[in-house]
N, C-alpha and C positions, 0 to 999 in steps of 0.2 A: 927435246927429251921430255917422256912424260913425268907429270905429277906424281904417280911409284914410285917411279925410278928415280928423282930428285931426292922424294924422302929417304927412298933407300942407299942412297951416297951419303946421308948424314943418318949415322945410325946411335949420333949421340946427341940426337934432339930431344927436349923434353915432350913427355908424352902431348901435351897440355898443347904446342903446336899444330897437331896432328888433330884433335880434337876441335880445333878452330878451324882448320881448312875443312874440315868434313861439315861444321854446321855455317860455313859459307854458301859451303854450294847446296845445302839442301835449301837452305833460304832462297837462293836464286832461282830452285827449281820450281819451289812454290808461288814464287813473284809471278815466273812465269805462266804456269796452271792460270793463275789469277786472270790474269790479263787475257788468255784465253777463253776463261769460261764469260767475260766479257762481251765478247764477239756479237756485232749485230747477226740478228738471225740469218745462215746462209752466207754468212763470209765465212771462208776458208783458210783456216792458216797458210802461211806458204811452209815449205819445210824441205831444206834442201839437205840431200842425201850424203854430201861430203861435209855438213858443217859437224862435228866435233867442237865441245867445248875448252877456251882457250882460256888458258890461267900462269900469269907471271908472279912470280917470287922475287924478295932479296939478298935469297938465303945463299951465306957465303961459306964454302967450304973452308975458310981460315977463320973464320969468327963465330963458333957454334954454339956463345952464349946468346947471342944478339937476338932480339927478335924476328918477328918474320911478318912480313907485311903481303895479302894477297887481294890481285886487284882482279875482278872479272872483267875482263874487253869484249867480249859480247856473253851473251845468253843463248845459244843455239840447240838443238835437241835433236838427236837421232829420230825418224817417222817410224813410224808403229807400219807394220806388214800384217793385215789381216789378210786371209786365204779364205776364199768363200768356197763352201762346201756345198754339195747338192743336197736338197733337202731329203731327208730318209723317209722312205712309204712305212706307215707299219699297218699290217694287215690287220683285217674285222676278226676280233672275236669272237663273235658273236652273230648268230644267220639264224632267219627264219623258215628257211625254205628247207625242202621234205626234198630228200633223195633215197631212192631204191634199192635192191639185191636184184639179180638177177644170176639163175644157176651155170656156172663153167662146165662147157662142154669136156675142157681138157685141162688140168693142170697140169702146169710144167713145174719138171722139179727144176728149182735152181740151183742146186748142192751148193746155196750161198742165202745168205738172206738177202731180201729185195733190195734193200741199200747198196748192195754190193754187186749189183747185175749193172752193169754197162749195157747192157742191151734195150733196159727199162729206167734206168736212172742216169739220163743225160748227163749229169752234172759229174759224172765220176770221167767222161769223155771230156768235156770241157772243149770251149773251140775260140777259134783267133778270127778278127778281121779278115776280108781279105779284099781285093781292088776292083771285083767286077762290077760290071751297070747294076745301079739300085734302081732296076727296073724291069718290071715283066718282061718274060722273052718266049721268041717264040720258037719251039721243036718240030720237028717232021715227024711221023709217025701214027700211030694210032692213038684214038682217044677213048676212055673208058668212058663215058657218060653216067656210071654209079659211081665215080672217084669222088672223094670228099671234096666240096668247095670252099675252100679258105675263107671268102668272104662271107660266110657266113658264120666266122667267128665274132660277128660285130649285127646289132641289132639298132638299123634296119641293116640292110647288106650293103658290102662298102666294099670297094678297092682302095686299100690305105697305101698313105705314101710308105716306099721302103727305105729306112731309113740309115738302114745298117745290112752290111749280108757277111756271112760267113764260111768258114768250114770247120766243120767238123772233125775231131779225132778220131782214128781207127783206135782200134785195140790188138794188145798183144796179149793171147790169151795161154801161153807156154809159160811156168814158171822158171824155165832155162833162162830165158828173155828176159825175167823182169828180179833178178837177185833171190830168186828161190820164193816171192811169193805168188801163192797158193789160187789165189784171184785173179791173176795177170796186172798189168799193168797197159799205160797212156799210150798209143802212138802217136803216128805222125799223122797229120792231116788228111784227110778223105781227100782225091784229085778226080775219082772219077768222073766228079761234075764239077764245073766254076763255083758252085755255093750249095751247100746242105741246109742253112742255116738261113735264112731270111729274119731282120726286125724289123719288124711293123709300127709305124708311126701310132700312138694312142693319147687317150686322153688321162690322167694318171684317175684311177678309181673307175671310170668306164666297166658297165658289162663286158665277159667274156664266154663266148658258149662255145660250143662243139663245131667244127666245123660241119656242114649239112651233109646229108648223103640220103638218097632216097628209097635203100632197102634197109630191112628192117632184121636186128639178130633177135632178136623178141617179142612178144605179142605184148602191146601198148605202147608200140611207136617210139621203142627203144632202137636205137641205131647205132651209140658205141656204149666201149666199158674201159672201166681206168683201171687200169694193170699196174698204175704206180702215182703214189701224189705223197709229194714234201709242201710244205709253207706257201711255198712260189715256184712249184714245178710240177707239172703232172704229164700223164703219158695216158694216149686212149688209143685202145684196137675199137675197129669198125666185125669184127666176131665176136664168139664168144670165147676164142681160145686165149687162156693166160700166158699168151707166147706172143713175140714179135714179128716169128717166124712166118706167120700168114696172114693174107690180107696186108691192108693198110694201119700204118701206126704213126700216130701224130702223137708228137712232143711238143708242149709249149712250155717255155720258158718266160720268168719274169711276171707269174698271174700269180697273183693271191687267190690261192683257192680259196672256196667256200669252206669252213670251219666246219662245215656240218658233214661236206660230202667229205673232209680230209678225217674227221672222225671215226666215219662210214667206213671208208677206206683202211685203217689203220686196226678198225675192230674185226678183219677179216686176216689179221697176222697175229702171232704172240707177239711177246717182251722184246725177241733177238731177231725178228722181221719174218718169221717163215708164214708161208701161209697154213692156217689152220680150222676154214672154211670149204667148201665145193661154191662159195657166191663171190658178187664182187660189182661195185656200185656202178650202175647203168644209167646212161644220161639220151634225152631225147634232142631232136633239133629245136634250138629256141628256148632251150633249157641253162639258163645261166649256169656257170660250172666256177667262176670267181670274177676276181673285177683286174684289171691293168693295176699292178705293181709300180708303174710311171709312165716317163713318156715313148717307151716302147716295149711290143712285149717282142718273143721271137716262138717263129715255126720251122720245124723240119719234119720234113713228108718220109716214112719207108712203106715202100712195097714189098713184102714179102723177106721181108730182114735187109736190105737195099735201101739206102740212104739215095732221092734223089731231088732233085734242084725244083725248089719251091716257087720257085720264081716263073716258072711252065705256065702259060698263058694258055695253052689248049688241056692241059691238065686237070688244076687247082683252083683255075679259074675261069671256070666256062660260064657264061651269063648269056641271059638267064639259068 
């Protein structure tokens, strides 16, 4: 029976009892602290998981004047559980570096503000694990030879290890479908391809640039434009069009963008996300665009509004 539950079978003990068993065992707690903080450097308490502290009485339910005598037969202590957390990135406020406007061939309207475009803000898609090779592969077919090369997201150029891969959500874009809202709502998983989603092994703070591509959508060795950037997320087409719809459009996930180019970027909408410019911030090959948010960032490739598998060794990754 516990020590509660003892006192509460005699509930016509004087208070003064009660008050003696409680600064016993604080004393004993503190003995034991003591003897603790003793420890030559690098010994270890032992501390076993079932011991609970054990305490005999002689308190007798027929005699409820009597005193009460409490003996401690050992000193044992519940262990402390600490949970280590991963350490939190927080992004630079602060950047030196100079990014540009370049003029939009085409604006798209989004009858939404940018936050709320699934097509430009990955994060409203959201995507899961999934079980294929975390490893380049390789496709039949034809190869673009201007497709963006992934490994030139890392300076000098690097095949990083993969260290996660994913898939991607579609969208339901009917508000039938999604409880009558107006934006649509989450699907299910993209299956076209085994992964949309590739994570790239990084170093946490490491540069991040654009992936390379060798034509140019403006005069000064401009080669994409970001159509979308949050804290640690941004989206670039390889045109000028503020659509996903054409060409190529890379998503990276997990980058601290630059504070300078996300300023850039955010001064080309109002207050509610619309855009209220004809420009929109253009970045060169070799042009830092943020640094690695940790130890991995993630990419997914579309062509032409097509989510497809980054992991394409004749694709993404042609080297030279």
């Amino acid at each position: 029976m516990s020590l509660i539950r003892r006192f509460q079978c005699q509930q016509r003990k004087p208070i003064s009892q009660v008050l003696f068993v409680f600064i016993v065992l604080v004393m004993a707690t503190i003995r034991n602290q003591t003897v603790s903080a003793q420890m030559a450097p690098g010994q270890s308490p032992t501390l076993n998981v079932d011991a609970v502290p054990t305490i005999t009485t002689n308190i007798a339910t027929a005699e409820p004047a009597g005193p009460s005598t409490i003996v401690a037969t050992t000193r044992r202590f519940f262990p402390i559980v600490i949970r280590a957390t991963a350490p939190s990135t927080t992004c630079p406020a602060t950047s030196s570096a100079h990014y540009n406007l370049i003029p939009v061939e085409r604006i798209l309207s989004y009858d939404r503000p940018d936050y709320l475009q699934p097509d430009i803000n990955l994060g409203l898609r959201s995507y899961s694990l999934t079980d294929a090779p975390r490893q380049l592969v390789d496709y039949s077919g034809n190869t673009d030879p201007n497709a963006p090369r992934l490994q030139g997201l890392f300076e000098p150029n690097r095949i990083p290890t993969i260290s996660n891969v994913y898939r991607i959500n579609g969208w339901n874009w009917g508000p039938d479908k999604c409880n009558g809202n107006p934006y649509g709502c989450r699907g299910t998983p993209i299956t076209s391809w085994p992964v949309t989603l590739a994570g790239l092994a990084t170093r946490a703070g490491e540069a991040v640039y654009p992936p390379e591509r060798n034509p140019e959508i403006f005069g000064g060795g401009y080669k994409a434009m970001v159509i979308y950037a949050e804290e640690k997320r941004v989206s670039l087409v390889y045109t000028r069009q503020d659509s996903p719809a054409y060409g190529y459009l890379i998503h990276l996930e997990n980058v601290c963008v630059n504070p300078n180019l996300l300023a850039l970027y955010r001064a080309q909408n109002n207050a509610q996300g619309y855009r209220v410019t004809n420009q929109l911030p253009a970045l060169r090959n070799n042009e830092a665009l943020g640094t690695a948010a940790g130890n991995e960032i993630q990419v997914s490739v579309r062509d032409s509004g097509s989510f497809l598998d980054p992991r394409s060794r004749k694709d993404w990754w042609q080297w030279p």
